[in-house]
VOGUTOR-283820 format. One record per residue (C-alpha): x, y, z. Coordinates in steps of 0.5 Angstrom, whole numbers, plus 500, padded with zeros to 3 digits. Each point is the difference from the previous one (the first is absolute). Layout:
BEGIN
<east:X, north:Y, up:Z> .
...
This chain:
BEGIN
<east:500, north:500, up:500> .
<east:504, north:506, up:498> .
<east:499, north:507, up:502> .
<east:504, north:504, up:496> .
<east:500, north:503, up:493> .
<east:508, north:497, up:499> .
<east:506, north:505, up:505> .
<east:502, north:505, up:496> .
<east:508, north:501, up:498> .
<east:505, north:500, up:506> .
<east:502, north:507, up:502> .
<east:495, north:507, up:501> .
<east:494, north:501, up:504> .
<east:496, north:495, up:496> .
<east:504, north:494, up:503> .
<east:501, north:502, up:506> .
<east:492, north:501, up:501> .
<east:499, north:493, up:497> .
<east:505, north:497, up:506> .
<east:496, north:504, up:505> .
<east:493, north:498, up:498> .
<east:499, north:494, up:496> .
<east:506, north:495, up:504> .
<east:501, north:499, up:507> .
<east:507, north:497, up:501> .
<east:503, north:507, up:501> .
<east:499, north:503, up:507> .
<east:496, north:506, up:497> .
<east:495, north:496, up:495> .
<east:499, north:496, up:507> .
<east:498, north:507, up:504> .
<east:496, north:501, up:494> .
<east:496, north:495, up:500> .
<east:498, north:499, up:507> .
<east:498, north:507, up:501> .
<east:496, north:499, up:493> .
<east:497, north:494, up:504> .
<east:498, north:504, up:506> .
<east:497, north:506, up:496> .
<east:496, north:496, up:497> .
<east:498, north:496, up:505> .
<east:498, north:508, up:503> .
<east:496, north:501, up:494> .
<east:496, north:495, up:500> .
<east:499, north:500, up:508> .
<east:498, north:507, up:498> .
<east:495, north:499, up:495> .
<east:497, north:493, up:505> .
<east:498, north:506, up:505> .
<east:498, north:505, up:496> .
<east:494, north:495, up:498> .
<east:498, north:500, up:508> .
<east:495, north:505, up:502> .
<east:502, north:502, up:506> .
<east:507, north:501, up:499> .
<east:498, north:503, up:493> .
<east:497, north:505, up:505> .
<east:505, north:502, up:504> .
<east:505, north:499, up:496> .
<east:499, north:501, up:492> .
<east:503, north:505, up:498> .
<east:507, north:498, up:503> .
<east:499, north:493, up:497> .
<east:498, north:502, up:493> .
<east:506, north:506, up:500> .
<east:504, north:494, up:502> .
<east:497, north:496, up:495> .
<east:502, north:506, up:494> .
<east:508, north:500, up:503> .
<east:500, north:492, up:500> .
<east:498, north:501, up:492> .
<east:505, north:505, up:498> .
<east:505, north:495, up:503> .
<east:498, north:495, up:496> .
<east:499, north:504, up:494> .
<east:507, north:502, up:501> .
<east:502, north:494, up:500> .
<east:497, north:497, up:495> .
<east:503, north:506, up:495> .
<east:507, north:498, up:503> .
<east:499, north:493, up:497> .
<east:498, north:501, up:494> .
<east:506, north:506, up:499> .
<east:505, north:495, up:503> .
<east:499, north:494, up:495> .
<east:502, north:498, up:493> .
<east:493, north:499, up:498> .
<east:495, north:503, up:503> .
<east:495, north:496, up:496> .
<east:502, north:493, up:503> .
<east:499, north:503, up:508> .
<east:494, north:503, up:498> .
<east:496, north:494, up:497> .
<east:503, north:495, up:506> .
<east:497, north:498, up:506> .
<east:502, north:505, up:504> .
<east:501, north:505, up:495> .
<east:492, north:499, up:500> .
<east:499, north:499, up:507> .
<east:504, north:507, up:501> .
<east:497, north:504, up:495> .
<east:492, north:497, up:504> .
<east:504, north:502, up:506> .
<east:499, north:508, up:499> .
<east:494, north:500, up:495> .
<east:495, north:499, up:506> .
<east:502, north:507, up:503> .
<east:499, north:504, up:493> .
<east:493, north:496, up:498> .
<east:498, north:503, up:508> .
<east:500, north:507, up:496> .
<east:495, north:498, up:495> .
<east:496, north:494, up:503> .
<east:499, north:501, up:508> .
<east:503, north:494, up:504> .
<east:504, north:497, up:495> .
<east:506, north:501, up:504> .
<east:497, north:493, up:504> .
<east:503, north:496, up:495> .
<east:507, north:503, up:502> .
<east:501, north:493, up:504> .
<east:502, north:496, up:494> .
<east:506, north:503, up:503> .
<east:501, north:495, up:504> .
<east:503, north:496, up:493> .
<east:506, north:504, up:500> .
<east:501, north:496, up:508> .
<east:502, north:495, up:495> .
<east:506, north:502, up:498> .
<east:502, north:498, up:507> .
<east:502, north:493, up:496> .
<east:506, north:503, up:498> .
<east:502, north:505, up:506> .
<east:500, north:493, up:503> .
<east:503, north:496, up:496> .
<east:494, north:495, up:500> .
<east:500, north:499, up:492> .
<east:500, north:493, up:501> .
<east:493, north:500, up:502> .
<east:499, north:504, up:493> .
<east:501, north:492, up:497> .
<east:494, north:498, up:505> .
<east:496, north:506, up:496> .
<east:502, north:498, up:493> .
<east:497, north:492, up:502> .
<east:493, north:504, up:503> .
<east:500, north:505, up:493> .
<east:503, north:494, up:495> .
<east:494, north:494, up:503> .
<east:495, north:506, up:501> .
<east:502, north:501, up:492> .
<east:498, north:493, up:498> .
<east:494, north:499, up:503> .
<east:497, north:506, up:498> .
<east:497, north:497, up:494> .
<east:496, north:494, up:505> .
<east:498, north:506, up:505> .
<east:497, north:504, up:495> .
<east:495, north:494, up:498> .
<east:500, north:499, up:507> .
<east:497, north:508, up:502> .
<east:496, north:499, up:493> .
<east:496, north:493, up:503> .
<east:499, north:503, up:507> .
<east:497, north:506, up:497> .
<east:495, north:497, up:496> .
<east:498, north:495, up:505> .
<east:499, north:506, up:504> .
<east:495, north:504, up:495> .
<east:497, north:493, up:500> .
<east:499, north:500, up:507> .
<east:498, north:506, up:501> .
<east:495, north:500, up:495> .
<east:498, north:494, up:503> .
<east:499, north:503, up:508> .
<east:496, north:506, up:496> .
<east:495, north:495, up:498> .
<east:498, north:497, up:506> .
<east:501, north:505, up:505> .
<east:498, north:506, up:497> .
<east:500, north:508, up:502> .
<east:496, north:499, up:505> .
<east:506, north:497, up:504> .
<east:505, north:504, up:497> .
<east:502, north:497, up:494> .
<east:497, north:506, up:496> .
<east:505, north:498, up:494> .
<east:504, north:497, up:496> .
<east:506, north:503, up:501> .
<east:498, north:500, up:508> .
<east:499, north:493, up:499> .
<east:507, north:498, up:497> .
<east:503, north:504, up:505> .
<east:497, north:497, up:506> .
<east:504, north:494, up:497> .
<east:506, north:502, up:499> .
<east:500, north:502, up:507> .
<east:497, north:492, up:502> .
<east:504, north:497, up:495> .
<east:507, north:503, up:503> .
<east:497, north:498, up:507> .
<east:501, north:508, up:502> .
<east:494, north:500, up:502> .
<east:497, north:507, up:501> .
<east:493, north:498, up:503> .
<east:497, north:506, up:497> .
<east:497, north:497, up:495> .
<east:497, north:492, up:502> .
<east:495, north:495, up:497> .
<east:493, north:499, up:505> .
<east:496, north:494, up:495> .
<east:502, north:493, up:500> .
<east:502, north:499, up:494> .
<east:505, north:507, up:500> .
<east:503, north:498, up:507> .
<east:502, north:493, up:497> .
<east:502, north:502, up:493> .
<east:504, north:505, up:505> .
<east:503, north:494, up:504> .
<east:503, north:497, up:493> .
<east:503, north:506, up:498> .
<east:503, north:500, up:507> .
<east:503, north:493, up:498> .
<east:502, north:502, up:494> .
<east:504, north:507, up:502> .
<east:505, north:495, up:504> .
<east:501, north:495, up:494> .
<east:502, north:506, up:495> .
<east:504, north:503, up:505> .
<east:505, north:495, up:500> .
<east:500, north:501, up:493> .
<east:505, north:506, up:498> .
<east:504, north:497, up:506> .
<east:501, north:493, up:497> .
<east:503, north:504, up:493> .
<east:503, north:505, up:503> .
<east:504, north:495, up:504> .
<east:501, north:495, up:494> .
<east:504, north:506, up:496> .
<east:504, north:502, up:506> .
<east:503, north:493, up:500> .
<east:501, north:500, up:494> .
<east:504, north:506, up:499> .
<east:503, north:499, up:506> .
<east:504, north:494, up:497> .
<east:501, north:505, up:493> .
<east:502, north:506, up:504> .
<east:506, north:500, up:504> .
<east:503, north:504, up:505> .
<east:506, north:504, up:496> .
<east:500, north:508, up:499> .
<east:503, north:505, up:496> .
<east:505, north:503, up:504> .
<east:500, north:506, up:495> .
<east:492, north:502, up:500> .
<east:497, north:495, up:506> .
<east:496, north:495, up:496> .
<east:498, north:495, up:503> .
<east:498, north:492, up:497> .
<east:506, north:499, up:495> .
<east:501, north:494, up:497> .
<east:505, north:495, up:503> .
<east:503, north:500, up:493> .
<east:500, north:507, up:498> .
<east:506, north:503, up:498> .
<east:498, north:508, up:500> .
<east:494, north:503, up:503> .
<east:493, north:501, up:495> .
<east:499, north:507, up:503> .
<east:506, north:503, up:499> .
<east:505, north:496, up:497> .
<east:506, north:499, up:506> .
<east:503, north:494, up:499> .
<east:499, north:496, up:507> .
């Protein structure tokens, strides 16, 4: 998972940013990283209480101001990465790129549609930097099997979502007939999601069948939810041991991705011999 657009040449302003910001085998780059963690985990605690009423009364105002300098911070920031990377572009479209750039969007969306600065918490994404901060990029490998049985078994759960989802109309059609608007089944769509609710076993209650025969198809629904749960967990565990023995535990030095195979010679993403 690379996080930068390429370093720039040795030498100049440009290079000694990109040490500073995009690697933490300096003791600057380390400094930087942990007081970027500590402010973002501010930021986000920010934008949490402002949401509460209370504290909002009281303290509004100061939240929101701190809020308006965390944005600029990150605004700043991500300028400074965009300026100090060969190719721009390439960060931009990356994973954090993307995730830096939704970072700050919130605050300036706030300007024209009001509590937009609520979505600010997907700040909480750029924690994961915390993986190379740490030198955990081995976990990166368990990632990669996730994302890599995930892939394989899209196709099996996209029939799966495709089968549940027209037995639930047909329920739901079903509990309309029998039980009517005079117990709150007053549509189609009521009815289909008061199986989505029952067939998941979430079971809100503020819906429920009263007749024998809708308190019985009830009971078979309830039966049935346990026997499909257990079926996107069988696939999914099925393509994650499968991808287990495919990808292996061997990373690139160079840009950190993980699940290489046993016998490459250089890496697929950035071409460095291993």
């Amino acid at each position: 998972m690379r996080m930068d657009g390429g370093a720039p040449e040795p030498g100049g302003w440009q290079r000694r940013w990109h040490e500073i910001i995009f690697e933490s085998d300096t003791p600057a780059g380390r400094s930087f990283d942990v007081w970027l963690l500590v402010a973002i985990a501010l930021s986000v605690g920010a934008v949490m209480l402002e949401s509460v009423p209370r504290i909002d009364a009281r303290y509004g105002d100061e939240l929101r101001l701190a809020e308006w300098a965390f944005t600029l911070l990150f605004t700043a920031e991500y300028v400074v990465r965009m300026a100090c990377v060969r190719r721009p572009l390439g960060y931009a479209l990356s994973f954090f790129g993307v995730v830096d750039l939704l970072a700050i969007a919130p605050t300036y969306a706030s300007l024209l549609i009001p509590g937009a600065q609520a979505l600010a918490v997907v700040r909480t994404l750029r924690l994961l930097r915390i993986f190379r901060i740490l030198k955990l990029v081995h976990y990166l490998n368990e990632m990669e099997v996730l994302t890599h049985a995930l892939r394989a078994s899209r196709r099996k759960i996209a029939v799966f979502i495709c089968t549940v989802l027209t037995a639930v109309i047909v329920l739901g059609s079903l509990m309309y007939v029998i039980e009517g608007a005079e117990h709150g089944f007053t549509s189609i769509p009521r009815g289909v999601y008061w199986a989505i609710v029952t067939l998941t076993t979430v079971g809100y209650g503020d819906i429920s069948p009263e007749t024998p025969l809708g308190q019985t198809l009830a009971a078979l629904i309830m039966i049935l939810g346990y026997g499909i749960i257990a079926v996107p967990t069988g696939v999914v565990t099925v393509e994650l041991a499968r991808s287990a023995q495919r990808v292996v535990g061997r990373a690139c030095a160079q840009c950190s991705v993980a699940g290489l195979p046993a016998d490459a010679r250089f890496c697929h993403r950035c071409g460095a011999a291993l």
